[in-house]
N, C-alpha and C positions, 0 to 999 in steps of 0.2 A: 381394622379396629372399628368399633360400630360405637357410638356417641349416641346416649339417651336423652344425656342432661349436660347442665353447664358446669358441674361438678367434675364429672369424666372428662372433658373438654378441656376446664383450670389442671386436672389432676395430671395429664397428660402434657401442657406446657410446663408445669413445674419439674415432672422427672424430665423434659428434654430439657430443660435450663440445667439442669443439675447434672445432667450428661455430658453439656458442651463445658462444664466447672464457670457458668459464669452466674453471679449475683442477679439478685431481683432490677439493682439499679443497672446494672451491665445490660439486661436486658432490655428493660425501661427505655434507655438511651439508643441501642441498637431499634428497638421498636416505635421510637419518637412521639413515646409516651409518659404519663407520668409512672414514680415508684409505686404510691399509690393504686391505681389501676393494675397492674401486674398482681397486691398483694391482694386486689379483688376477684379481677380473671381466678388465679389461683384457688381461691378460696372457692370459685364454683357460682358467682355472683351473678344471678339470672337476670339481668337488666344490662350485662356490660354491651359495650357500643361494638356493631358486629367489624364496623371498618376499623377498631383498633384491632378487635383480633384478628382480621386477616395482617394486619400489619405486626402482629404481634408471634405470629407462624411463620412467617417470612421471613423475619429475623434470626426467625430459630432455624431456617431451611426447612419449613412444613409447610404443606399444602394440605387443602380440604377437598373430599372427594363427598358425590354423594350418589349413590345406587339405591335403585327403587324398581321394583316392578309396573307393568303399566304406565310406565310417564313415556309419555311421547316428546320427542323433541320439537322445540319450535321452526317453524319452515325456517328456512336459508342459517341454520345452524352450524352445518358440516363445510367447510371449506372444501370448494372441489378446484384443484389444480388440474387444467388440460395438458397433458403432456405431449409436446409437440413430437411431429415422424421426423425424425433427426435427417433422415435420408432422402426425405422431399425437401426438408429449408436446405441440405448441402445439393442437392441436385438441379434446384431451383438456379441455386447462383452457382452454377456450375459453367466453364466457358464451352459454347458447344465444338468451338473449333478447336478443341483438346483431345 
């Protein structure tokens, strides 16, 4: 799904709230916000505060993705895991007079 505006964004929590069968306050509460703020989100309210709505996705089980052309990642972004030779750490402590 691609997001222009904050319209898209409210119109989009309000069909998943109404998905899971739960109320504005249901939400609110799960999102540790006020009623208020939900029926603005909602509404498409281009000044809402971005840390309630990540916290306001989350409640719902949604995550924000963002895909672009051109953006380079920041160095040391990628987590790189070394995966150890199984067969040198068992060989290593290996008895030799086995």
């Amino acid at each position: 799904m691609k997001f222009r505006t904050p319209l898209e964004l409210g119109l989009l929590i309000r069909r998943a709230r109404h998905a899971r069968g739960m109320t504005q306050a249901d939400l609110a509460r799960a999102a540790g916000v006020g009623r208020q703020w939900i029926v603005a989100i909602e509404a498409g309210k281009p000044r809402a505060e971005l840390g309630k709505a990540f916290q306001t996705l989350a409640a719902l089980d949604l995550s924000l993705s963002i895909h672009g052309e051109g953006i380079p990642e920041p160095p040391g972004s990628r987590i790189r895991i070394a995966v150890p030779d199984i067969e040198a750490v068992v060989g290593a402590h290996e008895d030799p007079a086995s």
